[in-house]
C-alpha positions as CSV (number, residue, x, y, z in Angstrom):
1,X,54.5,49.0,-5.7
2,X,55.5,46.3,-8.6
3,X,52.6,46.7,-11.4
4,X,51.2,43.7,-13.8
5,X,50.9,44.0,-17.2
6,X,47.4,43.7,-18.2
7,X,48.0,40.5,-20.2
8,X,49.7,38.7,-17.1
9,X,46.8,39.6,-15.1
10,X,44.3,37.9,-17.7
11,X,45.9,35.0,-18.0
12,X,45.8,34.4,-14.1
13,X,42.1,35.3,-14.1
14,X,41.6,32.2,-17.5
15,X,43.5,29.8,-15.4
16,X,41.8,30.2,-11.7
17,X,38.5,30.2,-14.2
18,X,39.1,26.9,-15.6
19,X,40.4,25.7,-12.8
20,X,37.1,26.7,-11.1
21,X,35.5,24.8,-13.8
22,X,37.7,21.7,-13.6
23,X,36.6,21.3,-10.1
24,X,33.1,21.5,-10.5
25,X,32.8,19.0,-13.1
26,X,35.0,16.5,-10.8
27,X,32.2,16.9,-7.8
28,X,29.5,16.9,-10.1
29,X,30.7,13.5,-11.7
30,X,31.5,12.2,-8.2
31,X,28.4,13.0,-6.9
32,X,26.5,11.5,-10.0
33,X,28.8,8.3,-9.5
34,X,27.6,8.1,-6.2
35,X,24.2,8.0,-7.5
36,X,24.1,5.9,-9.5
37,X,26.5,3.1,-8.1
38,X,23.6,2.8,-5.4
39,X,22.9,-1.0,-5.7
40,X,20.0,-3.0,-4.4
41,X,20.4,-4.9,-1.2
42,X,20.6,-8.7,-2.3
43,X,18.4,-10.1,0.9
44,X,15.3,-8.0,-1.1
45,X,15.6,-10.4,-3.6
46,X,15.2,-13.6,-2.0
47,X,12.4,-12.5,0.3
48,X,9.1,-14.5,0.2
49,X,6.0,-12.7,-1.7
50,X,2.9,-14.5,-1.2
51,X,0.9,-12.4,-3.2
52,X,2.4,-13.5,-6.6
53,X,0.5,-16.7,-6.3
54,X,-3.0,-17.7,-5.7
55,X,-2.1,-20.9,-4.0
56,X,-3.4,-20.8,-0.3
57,X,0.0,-22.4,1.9
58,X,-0.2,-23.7,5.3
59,X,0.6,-20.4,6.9
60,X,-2.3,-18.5,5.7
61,X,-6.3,-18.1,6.1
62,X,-9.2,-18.0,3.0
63,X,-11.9,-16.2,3.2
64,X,-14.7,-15.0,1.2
65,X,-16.8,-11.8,0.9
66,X,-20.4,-12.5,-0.3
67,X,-21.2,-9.5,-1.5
68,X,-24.3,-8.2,-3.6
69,X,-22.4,-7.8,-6.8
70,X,-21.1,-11.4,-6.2
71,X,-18.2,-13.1,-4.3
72,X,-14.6,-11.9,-3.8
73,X,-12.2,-14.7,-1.6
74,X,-9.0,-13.4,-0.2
75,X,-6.2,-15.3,1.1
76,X,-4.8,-13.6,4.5
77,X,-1.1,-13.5,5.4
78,X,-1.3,-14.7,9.4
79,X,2.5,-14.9,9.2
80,X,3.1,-11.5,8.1
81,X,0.4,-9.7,9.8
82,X,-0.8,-11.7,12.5
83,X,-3.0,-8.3,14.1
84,X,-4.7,-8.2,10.9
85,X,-5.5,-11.1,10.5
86,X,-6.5,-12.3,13.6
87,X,-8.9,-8.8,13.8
88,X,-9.9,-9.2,10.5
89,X,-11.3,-12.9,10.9
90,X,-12.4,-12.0,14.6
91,X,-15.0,-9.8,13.3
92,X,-15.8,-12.1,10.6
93,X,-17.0,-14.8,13.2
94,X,-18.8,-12.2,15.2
95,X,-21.0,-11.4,11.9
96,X,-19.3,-7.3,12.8
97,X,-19.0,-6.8,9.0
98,X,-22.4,-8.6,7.9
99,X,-24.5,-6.4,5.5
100,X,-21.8,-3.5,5.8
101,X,-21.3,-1.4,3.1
102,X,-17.9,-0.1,0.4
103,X,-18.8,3.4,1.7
104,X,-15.8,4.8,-0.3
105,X,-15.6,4.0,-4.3
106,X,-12.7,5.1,-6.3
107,X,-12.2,3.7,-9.6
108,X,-8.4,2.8,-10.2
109,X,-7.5,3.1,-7.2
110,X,-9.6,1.1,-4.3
111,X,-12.6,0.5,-2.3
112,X,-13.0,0.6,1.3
113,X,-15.5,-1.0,3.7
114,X,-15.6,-2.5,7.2
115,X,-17.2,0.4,9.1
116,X,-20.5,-0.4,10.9
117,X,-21.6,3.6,10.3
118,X,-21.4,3.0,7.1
119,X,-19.6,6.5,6.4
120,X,-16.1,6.0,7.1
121,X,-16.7,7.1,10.7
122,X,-16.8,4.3,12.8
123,X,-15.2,1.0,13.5
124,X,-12.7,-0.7,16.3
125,X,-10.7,-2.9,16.4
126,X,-11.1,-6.2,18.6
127,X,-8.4,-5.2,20.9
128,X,-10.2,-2.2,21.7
129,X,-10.4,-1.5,25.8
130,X,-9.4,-5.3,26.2
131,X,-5.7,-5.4,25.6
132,X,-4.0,-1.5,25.5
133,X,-0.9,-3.3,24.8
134,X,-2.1,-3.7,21.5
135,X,-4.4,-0.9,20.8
136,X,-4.8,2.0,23.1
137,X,-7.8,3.4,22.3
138,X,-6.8,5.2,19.0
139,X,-6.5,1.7,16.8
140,X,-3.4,-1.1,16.5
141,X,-0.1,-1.2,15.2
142,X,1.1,-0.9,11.9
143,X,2.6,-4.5,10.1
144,X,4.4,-3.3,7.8
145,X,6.3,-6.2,5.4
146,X,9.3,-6.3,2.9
147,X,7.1,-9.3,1.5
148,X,3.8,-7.8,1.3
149,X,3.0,-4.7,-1.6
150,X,0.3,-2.8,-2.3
151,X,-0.2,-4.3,-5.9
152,X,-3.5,-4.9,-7.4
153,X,-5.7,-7.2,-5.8
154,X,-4.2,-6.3,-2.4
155,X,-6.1,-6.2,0.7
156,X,-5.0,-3.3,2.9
157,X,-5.9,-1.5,6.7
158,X,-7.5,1.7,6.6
159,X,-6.0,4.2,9.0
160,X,-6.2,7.9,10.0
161,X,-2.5,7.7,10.5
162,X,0.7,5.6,11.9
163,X,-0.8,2.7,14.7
164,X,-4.8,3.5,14.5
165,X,-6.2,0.3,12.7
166,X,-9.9,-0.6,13.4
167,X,-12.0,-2.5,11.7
168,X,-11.9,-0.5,8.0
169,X,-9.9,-1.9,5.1
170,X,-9.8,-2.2,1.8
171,X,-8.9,-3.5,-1.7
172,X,-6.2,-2.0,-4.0
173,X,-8.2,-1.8,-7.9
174,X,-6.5,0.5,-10.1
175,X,-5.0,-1.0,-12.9
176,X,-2.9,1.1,-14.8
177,X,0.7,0.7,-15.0
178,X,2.6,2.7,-11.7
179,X,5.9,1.3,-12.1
180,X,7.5,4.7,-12.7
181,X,6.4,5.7,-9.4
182,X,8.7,2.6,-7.9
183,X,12.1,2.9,-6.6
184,X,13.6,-0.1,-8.1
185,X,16.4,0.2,-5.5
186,X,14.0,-0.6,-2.3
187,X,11.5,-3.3,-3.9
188,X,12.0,-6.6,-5.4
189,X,12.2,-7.7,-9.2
190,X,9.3,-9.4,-9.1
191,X,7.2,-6.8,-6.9
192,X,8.3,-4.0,-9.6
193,X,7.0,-5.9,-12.4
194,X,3.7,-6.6,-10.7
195,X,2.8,-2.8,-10.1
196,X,3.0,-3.1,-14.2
197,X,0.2,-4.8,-14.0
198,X,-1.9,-2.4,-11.3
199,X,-1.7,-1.5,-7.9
200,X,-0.5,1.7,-5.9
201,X,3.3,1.9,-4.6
202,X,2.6,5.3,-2.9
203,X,0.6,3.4,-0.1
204,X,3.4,1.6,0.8
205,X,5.1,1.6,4.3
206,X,1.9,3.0,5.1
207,X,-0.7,1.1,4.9
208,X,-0.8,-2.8,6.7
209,X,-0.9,-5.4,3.6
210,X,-2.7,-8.0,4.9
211,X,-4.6,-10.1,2.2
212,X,-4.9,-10.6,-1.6
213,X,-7.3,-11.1,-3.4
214,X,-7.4,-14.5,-5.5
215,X,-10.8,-14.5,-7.0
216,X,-13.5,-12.1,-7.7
217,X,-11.1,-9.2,-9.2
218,X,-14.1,-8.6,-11.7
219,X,-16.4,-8.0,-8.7
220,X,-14.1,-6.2,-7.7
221,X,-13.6,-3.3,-10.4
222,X,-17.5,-3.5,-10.8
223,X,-17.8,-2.1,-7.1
224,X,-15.2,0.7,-8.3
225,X,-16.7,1.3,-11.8
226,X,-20.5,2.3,-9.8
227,X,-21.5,5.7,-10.2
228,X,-20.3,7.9,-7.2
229,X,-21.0,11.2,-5.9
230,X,-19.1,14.1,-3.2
231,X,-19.4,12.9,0.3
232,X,-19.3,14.9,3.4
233,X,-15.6,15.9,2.4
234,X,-16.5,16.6,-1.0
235,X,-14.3,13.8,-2.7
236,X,-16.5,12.2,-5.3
237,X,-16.4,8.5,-3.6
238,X,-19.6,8.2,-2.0
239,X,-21.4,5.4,-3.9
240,X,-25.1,6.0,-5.4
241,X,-26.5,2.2,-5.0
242,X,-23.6,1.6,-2.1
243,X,-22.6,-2.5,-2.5
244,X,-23.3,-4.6,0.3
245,X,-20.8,-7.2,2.5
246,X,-24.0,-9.7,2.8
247,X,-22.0,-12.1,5.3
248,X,-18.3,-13.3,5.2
249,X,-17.1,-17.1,4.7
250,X,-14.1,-18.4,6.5
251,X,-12.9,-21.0,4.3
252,X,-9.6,-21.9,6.2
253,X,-8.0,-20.3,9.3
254,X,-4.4,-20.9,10.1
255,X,-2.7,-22.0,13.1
């Protein structure tokens, strides 16, 4: 059998090395071209958002919460999320959320009401055992919105989980700047920029936007800013001196 010479051998070995190395470094910067050549889709930045302005259009309802730290009014998306709505104003005219209480208090970042228990327990939806097309018996569908955000101000569904709506929601308060936390890729320019400003991008997809707040935002961080203690769960939400929804004004309904 034909021997090498050790040098030969070595020099094979360097080249399949660098050519090893050569490789690797092509794949890697392909894959980090492919990364970063991801690019927006264009339709994300002509879609409407309704929340960027406090101007109440045609399409949409105005309400307002009396509550006992003073009054918070809310303009309600009916084109967006028409189950919401409608559910949400429903109850309003049947007095279900009159002297209710924010049951769960957590400062930058919301506060929840709209159960009749009072605890986070209770609450259905108006569809409930009239229409199972609708809800079930575990809640309604998600409406979930490329022009709807849960930015500060914004007036969300509370759910255990995809499709179980009832009658809970609440109010997105925190104000520090989450921006990082936001894919620029999937949300729009503007949306981005407003989650500078407050809100919280991880609810997102999960959570039916609904309404935004348009006045009252002070009444609003004073409910969050109350002093709090562990609930049943042992997360420290549970207000001391719990705020009270008095009654609930329907300024304007949509058709």
């Amino acid at each position: 059998m034909k021997k090498f010479a050790p040098q030969i051998i070595m020099a094979v070995i360097l080249v399949l090395l660098i050519a090893g190395i050569v490789g690797y470094q092509h794949f890697a910067n392909s894959s980090n071209s492919a990364t970063s050549t991801t690019k927006k889709d264009p339709k994300l930045e002509k879609v409407a958002l309704p929340q960027l302005t406090n101007a109440v259009s045609e399409n949409e309802s105005e309400v307002t919460l009396h509550t006992s730290y003073g009054d918070i009014t809310i303009k309600l998306f009916n084109k967006y999320a028409p189950l919401a709505v409608e559910n949400f104003i429903t109850h309003a005219k049947q007095s279900y959320y009159n002297n209710t209480i924010f049951h769960r208090v957590i400062n930058n970042f919301m506060i929840q009401g709209g159960d009749p228990k009072g605890d986070g327990s209770g609450g259905e939806s108006i569809w409930k055992g009239k229409d199972s097309s609708i809800d079930s018996g575990n809640g309604f569908k998600n409406e979930i919105s490329t022009s709807l955000y849960n930015i500060r101000g914004a007036v969300s569904m509370a759910n255990a989980g995809a499709d179980t709506n009832g009658s809970q929601f609440f109010i997105v308060q925190n104000k520090k700047n989450l921006s990082k936390q936001v894919d620029e890729n999937n949300y729009p320019s503007k949306i981005y920029d407003a989650y500078k400003k407050g809100g919280v991008p991880s609810l997102d997809g999960d959570y039916t936007v609904f309404g935004q707040v348009i006045k009252g935002m002070s009444v609003v961080d004073k409910i969050a800013e109350a002093k709090v203690e562990d609930s049943s769960s042992g997360e420290a939400s549970k207000p001391v001196d719990p705020v009270k929804i008095t009654n609930i004004t329907i300024i304007k309904e949509a058709k």
